[in-house]
SEKE-598145 format. One record per residue: residue in three letters; chain; x, y negated, z of N, C-alpha, C, O in turn. Coordinates in steps of 0.1 Angstrom, whole numbers, plus 5000, padded with zeros to 4 digits. Last residue first. Example, Ala and Ser with C-alpha at 12.3 -4.5 7.8 and 13.67 -1.06 7.14 Angstrom:
+---------+--------+------+------+------+------+------+------+------+------+------+------+------+------+
! residuo ! cadena !   nu !   nv !   nw !  cau !  cav !  caw !   cu !   cv !   cw !   ou !   ov !   ow !
+---------+--------+------+------+------+------+------+------+------+------+------+------+------+------+
!     SER !      A ! 5128 ! 5022 ! 5071 ! 5137 ! 5011 ! 5071 ! 5129 ! 5000 ! 5079 ! 5134 ! 4989 ! 5080 !
!     ALA !      A ! 5132 ! 5057 ! 5078 ! 5123 ! 5045 ! 5078 ! 5132 ! 5033 ! 5078 ! 5142 ! 5033 ! 5085 !
+---------+--------+------+------+------+------+------+------+------+------+------+------+------+------+
This chain:
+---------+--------+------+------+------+------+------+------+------+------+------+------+------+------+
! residuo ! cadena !   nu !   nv !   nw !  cau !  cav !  caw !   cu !   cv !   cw !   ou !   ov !   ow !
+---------+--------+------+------+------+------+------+------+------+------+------+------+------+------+
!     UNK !      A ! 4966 ! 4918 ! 5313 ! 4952 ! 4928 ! 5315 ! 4961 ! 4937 ! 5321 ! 4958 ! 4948 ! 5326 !
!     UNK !      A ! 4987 ! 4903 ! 5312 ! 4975 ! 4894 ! 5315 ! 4965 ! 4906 ! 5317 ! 4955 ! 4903 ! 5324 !
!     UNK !      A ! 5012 ! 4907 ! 5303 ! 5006 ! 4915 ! 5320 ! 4990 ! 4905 ! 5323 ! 4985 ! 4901 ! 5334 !
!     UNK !      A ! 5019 ! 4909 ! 5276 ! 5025 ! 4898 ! 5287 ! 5020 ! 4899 ! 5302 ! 5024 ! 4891 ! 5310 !
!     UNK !      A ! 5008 ! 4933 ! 5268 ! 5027 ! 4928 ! 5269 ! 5029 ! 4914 ! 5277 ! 5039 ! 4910 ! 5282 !
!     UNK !      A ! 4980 ! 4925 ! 5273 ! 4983 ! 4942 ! 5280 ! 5006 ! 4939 ! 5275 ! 5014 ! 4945 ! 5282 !
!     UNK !      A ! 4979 ! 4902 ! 5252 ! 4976 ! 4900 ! 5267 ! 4982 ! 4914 ! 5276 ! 4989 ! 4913 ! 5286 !
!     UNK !      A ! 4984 ! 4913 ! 5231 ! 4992 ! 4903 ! 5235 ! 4990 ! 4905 ! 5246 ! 5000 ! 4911 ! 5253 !
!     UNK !      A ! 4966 ! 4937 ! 5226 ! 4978 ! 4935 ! 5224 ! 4985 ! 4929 ! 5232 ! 4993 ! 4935 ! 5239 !
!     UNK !      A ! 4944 ! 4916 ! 5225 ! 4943 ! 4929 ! 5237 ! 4958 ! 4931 ! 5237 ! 4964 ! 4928 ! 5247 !
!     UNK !      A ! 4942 ! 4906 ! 5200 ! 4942 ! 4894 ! 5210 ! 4947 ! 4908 ! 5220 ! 4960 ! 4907 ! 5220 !
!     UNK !      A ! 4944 ! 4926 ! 5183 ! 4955 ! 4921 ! 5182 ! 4956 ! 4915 ! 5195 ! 4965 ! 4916 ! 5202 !
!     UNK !      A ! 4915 ! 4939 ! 5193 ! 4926 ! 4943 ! 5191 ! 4941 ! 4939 ! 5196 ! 4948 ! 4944 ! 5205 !
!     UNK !      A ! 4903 ! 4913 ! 5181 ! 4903 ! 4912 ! 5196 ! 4911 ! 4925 ! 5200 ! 4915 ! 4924 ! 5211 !
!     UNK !      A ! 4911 ! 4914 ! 5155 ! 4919 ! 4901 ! 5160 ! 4916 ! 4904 ! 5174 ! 4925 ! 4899 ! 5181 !
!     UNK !      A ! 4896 ! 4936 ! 5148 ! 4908 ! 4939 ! 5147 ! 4917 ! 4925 ! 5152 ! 4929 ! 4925 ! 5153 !
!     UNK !      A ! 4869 ! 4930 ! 5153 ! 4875 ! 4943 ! 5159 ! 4889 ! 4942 ! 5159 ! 4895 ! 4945 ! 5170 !
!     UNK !      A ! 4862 ! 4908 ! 5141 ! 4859 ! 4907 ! 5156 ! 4867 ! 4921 ! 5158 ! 4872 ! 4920 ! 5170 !
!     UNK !      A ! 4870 ! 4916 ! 5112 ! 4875 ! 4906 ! 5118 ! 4876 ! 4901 ! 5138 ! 4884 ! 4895 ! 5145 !
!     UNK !      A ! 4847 ! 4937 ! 5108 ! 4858 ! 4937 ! 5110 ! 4871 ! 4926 ! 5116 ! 4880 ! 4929 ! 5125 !
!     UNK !      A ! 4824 ! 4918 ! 5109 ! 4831 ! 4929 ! 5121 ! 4840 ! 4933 ! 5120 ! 4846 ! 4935 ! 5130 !
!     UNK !      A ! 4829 ! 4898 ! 5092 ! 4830 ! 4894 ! 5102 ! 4836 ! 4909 ! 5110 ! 4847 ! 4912 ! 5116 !
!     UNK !      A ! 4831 ! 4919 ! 5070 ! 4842 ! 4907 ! 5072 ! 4844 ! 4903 ! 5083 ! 4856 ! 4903 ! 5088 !
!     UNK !      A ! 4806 ! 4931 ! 5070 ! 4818 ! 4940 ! 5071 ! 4830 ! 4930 ! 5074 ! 4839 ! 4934 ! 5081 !
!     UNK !      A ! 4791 ! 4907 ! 5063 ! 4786 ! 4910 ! 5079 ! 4800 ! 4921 ! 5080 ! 4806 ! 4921 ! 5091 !
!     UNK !      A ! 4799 ! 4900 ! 5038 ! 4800 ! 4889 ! 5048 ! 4799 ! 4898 ! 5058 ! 4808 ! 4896 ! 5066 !
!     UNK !      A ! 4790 ! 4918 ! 5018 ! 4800 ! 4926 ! 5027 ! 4803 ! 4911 ! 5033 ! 4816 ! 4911 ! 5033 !
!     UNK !      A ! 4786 ! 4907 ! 4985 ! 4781 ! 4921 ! 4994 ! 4790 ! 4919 ! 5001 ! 4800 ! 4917 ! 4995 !
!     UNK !      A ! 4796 ! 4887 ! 4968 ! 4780 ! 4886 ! 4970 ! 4776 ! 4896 ! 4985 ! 4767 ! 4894 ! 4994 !
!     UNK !      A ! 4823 ! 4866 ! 4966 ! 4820 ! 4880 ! 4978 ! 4804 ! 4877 ! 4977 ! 4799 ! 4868 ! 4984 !
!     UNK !      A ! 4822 ! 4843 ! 4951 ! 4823 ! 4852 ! 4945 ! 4816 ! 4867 ! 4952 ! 4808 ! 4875 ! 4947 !
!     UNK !      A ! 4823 ! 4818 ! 4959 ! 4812 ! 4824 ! 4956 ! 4810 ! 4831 ! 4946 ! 4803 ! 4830 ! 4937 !
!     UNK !      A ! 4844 ! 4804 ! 4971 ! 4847 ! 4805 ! 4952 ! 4833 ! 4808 ! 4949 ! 4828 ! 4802 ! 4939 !
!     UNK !      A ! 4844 ! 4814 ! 4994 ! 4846 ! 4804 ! 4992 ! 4842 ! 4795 ! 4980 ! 4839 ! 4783 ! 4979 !
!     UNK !      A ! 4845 ! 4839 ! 4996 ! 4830 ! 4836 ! 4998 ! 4831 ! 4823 ! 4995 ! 4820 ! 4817 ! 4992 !
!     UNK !      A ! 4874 ! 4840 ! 4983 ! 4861 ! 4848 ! 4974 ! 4848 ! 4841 ! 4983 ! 4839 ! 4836 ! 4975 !
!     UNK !      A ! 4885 ! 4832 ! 5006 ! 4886 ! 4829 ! 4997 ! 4880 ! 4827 ! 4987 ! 4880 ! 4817 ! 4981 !
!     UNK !      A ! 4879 ! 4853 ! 5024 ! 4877 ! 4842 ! 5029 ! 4876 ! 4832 ! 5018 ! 4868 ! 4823 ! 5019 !
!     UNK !      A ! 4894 ! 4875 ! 5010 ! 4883 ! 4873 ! 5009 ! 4873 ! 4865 ! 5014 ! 4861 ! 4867 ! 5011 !
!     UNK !      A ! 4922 ! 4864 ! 5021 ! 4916 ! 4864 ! 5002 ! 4901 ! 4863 ! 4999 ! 4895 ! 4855 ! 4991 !
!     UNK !      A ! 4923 ! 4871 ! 5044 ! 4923 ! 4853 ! 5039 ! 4920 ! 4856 ! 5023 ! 4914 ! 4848 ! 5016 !
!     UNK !      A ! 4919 ! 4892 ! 5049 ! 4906 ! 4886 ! 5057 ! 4908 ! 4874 ! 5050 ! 4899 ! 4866 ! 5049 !
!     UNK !      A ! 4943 ! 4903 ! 5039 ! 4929 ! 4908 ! 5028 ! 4915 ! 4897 ! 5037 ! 4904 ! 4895 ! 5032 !
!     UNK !      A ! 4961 ! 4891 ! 5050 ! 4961 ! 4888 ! 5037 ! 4949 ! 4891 ! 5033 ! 4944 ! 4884 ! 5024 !
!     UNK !      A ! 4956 ! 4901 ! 5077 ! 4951 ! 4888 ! 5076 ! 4951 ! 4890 ! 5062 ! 4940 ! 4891 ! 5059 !
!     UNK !      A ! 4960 ! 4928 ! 5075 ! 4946 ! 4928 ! 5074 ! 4948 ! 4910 ! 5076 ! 4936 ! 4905 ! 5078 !
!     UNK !      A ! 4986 ! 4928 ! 5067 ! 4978 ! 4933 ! 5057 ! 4967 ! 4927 ! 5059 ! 4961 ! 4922 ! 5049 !
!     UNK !      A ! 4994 ! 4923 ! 5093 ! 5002 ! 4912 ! 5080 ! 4990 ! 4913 ! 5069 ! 4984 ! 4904 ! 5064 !
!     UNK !      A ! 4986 ! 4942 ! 5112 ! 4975 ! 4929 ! 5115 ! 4978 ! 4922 ! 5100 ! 4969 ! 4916 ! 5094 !
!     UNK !      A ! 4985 ! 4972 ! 5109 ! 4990 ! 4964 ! 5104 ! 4984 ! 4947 ! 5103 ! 4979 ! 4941 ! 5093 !
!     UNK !      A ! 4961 ! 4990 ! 5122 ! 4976 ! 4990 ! 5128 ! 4989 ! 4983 ! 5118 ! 5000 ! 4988 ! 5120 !
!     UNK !      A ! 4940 ! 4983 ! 5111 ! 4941 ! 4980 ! 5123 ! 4951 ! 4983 ! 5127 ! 4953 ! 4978 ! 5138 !
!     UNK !      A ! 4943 ! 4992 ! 5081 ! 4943 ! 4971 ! 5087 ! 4945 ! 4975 ! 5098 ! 4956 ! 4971 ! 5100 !
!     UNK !      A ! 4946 ! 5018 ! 5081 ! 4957 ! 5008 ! 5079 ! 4950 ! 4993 ! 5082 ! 4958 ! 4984 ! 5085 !
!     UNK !      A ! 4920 ! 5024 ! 5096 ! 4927 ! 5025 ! 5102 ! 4943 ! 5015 ! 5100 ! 4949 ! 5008 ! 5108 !
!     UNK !      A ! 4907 ! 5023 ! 5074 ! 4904 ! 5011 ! 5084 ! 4917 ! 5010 ! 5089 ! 4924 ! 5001 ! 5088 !
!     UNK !      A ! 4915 ! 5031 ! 5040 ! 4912 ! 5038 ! 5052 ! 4914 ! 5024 ! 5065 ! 4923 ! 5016 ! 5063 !
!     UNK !      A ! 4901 ! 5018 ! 5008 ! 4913 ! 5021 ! 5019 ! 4909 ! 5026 ! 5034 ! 4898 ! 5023 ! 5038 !
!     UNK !      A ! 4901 ! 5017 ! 4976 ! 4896 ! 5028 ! 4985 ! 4908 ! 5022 ! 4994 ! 4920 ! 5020 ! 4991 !
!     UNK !      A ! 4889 ! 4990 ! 4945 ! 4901 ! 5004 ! 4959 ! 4895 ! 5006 ! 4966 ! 4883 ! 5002 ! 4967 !
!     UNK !      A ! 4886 ! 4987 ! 4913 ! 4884 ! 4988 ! 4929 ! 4896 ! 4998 ! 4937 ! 4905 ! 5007 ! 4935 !
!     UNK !      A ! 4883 ! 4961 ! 4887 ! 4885 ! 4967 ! 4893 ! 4886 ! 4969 ! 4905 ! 4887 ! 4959 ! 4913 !
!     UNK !      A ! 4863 ! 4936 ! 4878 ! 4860 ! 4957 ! 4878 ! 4868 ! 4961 ! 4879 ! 4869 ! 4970 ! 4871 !
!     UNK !      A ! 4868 ! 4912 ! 4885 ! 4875 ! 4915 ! 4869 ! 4873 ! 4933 ! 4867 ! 4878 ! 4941 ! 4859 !
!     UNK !      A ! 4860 ! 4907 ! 4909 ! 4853 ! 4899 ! 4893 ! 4859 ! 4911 ! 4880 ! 4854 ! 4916 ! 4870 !
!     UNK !      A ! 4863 ! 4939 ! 4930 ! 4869 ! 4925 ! 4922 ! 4860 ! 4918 ! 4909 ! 4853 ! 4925 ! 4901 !
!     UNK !      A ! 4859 ! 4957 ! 4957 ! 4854 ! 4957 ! 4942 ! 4855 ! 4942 ! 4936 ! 4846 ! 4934 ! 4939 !
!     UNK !      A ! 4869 ! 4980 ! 4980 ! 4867 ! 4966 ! 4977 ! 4865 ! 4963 ! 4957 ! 4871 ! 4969 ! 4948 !
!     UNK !      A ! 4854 ! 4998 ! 5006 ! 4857 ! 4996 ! 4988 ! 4860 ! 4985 ! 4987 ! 4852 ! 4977 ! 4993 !
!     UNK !      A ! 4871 ! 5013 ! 5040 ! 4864 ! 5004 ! 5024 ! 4865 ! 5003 ! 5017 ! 4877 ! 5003 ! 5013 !
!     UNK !      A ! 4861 ! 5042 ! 5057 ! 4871 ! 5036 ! 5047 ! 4862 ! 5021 ! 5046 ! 4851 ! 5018 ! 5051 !
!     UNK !      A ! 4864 ! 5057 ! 5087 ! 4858 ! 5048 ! 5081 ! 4868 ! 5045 ! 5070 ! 4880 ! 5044 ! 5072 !
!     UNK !      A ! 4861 ! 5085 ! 5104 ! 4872 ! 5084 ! 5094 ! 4868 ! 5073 ! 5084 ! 4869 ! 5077 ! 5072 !
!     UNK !      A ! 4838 ! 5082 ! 5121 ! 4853 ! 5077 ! 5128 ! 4864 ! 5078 ! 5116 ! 4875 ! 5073 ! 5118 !
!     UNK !      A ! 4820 ! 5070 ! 5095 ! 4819 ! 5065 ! 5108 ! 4834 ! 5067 ! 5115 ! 4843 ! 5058 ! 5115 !
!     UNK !      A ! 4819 ! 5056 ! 5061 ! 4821 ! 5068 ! 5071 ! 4815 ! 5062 ! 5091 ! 4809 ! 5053 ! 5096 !
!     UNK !      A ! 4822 ! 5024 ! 5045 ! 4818 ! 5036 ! 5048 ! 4821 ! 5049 ! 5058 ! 4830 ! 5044 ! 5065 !
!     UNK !      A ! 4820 ! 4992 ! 5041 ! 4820 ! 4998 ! 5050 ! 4818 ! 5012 ! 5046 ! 4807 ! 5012 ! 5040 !
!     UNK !      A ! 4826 ! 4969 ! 5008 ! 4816 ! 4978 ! 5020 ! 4823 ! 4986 ! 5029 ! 4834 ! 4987 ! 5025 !
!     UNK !      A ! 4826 ! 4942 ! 4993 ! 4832 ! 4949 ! 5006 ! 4825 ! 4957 ! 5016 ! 4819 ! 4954 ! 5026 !
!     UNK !      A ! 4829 ! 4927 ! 4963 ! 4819 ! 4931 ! 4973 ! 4830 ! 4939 ! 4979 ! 4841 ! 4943 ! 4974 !
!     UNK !      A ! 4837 ! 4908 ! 4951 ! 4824 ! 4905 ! 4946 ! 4819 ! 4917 ! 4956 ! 4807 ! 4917 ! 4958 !
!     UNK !      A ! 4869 ! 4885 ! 4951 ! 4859 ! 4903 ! 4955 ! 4848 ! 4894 ! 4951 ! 4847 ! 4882 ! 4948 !
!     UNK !      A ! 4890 ! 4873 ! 4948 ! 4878 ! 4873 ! 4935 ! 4874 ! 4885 ! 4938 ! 4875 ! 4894 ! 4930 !
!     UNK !      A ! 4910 ! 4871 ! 4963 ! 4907 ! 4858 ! 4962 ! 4896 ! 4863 ! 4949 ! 4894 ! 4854 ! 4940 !
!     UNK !      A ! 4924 ! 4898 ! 4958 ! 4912 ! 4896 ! 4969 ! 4905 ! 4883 ! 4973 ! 4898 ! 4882 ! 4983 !
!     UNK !      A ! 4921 ! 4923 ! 4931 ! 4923 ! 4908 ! 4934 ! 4910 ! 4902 ! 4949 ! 4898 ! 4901 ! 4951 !
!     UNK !      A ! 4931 ! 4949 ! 4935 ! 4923 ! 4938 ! 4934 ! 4924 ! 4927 ! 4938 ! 4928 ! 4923 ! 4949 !
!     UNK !      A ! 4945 ! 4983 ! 4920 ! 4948 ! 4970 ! 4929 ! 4938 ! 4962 ! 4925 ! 4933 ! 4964 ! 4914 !
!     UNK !      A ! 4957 ! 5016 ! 4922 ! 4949 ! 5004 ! 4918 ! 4953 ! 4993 ! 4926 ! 4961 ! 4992 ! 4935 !
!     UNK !      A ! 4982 ! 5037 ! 4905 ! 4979 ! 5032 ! 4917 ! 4966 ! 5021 ! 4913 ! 4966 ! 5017 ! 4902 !
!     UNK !      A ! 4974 ! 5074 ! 4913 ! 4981 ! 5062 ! 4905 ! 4976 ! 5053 ! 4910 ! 4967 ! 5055 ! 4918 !
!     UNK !      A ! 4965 ! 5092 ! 4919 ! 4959 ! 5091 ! 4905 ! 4967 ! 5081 ! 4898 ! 4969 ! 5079 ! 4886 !
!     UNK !      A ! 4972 ! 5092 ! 4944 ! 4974 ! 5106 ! 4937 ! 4973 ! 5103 ! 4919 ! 4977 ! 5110 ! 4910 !
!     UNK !      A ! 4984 ! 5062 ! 4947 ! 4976 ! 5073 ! 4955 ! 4976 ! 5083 ! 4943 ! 4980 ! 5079 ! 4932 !
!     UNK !      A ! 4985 ! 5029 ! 4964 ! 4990 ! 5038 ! 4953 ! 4985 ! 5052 ! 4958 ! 4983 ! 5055 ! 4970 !
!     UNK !      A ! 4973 ! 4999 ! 4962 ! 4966 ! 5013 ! 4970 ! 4976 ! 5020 ! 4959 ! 4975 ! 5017 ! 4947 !
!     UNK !      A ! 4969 ! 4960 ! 4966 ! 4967 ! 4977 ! 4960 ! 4977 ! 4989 ! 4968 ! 4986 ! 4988 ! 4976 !
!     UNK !      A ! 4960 ! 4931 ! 4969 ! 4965 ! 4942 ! 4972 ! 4962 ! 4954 ! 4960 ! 4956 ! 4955 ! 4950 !
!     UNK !      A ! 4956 ! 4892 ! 4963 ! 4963 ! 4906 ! 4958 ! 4964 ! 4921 ! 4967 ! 4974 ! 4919 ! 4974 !
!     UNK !      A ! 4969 ! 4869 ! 4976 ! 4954 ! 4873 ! 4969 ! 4954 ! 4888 ! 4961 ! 4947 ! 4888 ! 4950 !
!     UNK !      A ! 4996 ! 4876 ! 4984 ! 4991 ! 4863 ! 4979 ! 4977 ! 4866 ! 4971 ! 4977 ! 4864 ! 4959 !
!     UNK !      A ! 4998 ! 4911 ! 4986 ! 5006 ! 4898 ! 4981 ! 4991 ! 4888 ! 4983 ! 4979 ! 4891 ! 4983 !
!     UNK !      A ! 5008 ! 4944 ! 4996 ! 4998 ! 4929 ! 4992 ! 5006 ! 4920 ! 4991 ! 5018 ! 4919 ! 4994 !
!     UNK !      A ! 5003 ! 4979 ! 4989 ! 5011 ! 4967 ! 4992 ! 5005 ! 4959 ! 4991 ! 4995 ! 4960 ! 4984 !
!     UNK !      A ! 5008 ! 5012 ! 5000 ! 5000 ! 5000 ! 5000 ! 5009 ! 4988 ! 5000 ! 5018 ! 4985 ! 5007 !
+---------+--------+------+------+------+------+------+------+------+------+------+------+------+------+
């Protein structure tokens, strides 16, 4: 997996995809404890990724929270504002929990 500047992609058995995440048009949620998501771009193409990598990489999961912050921006992101936010409350109060359990605050 790699990202860039409005940009990620997913390399994987088939080869690799990528989307532009300054131009989603939708972000869904699927499974329950083995959760993925789709992300689906202006230009057709998509990826598959597992939650798990944003929540133990915070770099990744701000680039894909700022692109697609970007897309609602552009009014592009039609599907998946309410997957943005929860995801967003799960993995920054996460990060926030982090800080505080290394500096002896919890």
């Amino acid at each position: 997996m790699s990202a860039g500047e409005g940009c990620l992609a997913v390399r994987g058995f088939t080869g690799e995809r990528r989307v532009r995440t300054d131009a989603l048009v939708s972000l869904r949620r699927y499974g329950g404890i083995a959760a993925h998501l789709v992300l689906r771009d202006a230009h057709g193409r998509w990826l598959e990724l597992d939650l798990h990598v944003l929540e133990t990489n915070p770099l990744l999961w701000h680039l894909l929270d700022a692109g697609a912050r970007r897309s609602l921006e552009n009014g592009t992101l039609r599907h998946g504002r309410q997957v943005l936010q929860e995801l967003a409350d799960r993995i920054d109060g996460q990060e926030a929990r982090a800080v505080f359990t290394a500096s002896g605050l919890l």
